[in-house]
N, C-alpha and C positions, 0 to 999 in steps of 0.2 A: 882593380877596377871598381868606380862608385856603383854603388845599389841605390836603388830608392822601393822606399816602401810607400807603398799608394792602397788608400781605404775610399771602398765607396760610401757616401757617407750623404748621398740623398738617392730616390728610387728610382729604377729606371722604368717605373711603368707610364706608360703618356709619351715617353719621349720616342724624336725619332729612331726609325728599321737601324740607320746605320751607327750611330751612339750606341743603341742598345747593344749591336754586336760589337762594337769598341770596348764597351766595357766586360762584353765576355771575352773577347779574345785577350785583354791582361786577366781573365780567370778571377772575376768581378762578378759574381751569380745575382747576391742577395745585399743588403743593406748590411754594414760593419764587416761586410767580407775584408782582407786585408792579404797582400800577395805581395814580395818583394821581388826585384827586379834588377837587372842588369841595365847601366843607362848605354842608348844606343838611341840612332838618329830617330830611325822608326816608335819605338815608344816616346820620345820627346814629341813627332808629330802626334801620336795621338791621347798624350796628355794633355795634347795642346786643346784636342777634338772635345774632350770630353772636363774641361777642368771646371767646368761650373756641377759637376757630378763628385767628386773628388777630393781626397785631400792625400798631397803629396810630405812625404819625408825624407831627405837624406840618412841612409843609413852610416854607421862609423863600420 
């Protein structure tokens, strides 16, 4: 199954209630946080939510 590893990599303070929980709920706390991932439909939508926060990678 593909992984993807996703770093947040701008802050989520200012932004909107539910972003902000997007980016907890992938366990996204603090800036340079980094958390890999099973792809699955649900986190494609809220990478979708949140991608100007982010930066996404395919893991091998």
């Amino acid at each position: 199954m593909a992984k993807l590893r996703i770093e947040l990599v701008k802050s989520i303070i200012g932004r909107k209630p539910n972003h902000i929980a997007t980016a907890k709920s992938l366990g996204l706390k603090k800036m340079h946080d980094v958390r890999e991932h099973n792809v699955t439909p649900e986190l494609m939508g809220k990478i979708a939510l949140i991608s100007y926060l982010i930066k996404v990678e395919e893991v091998q």
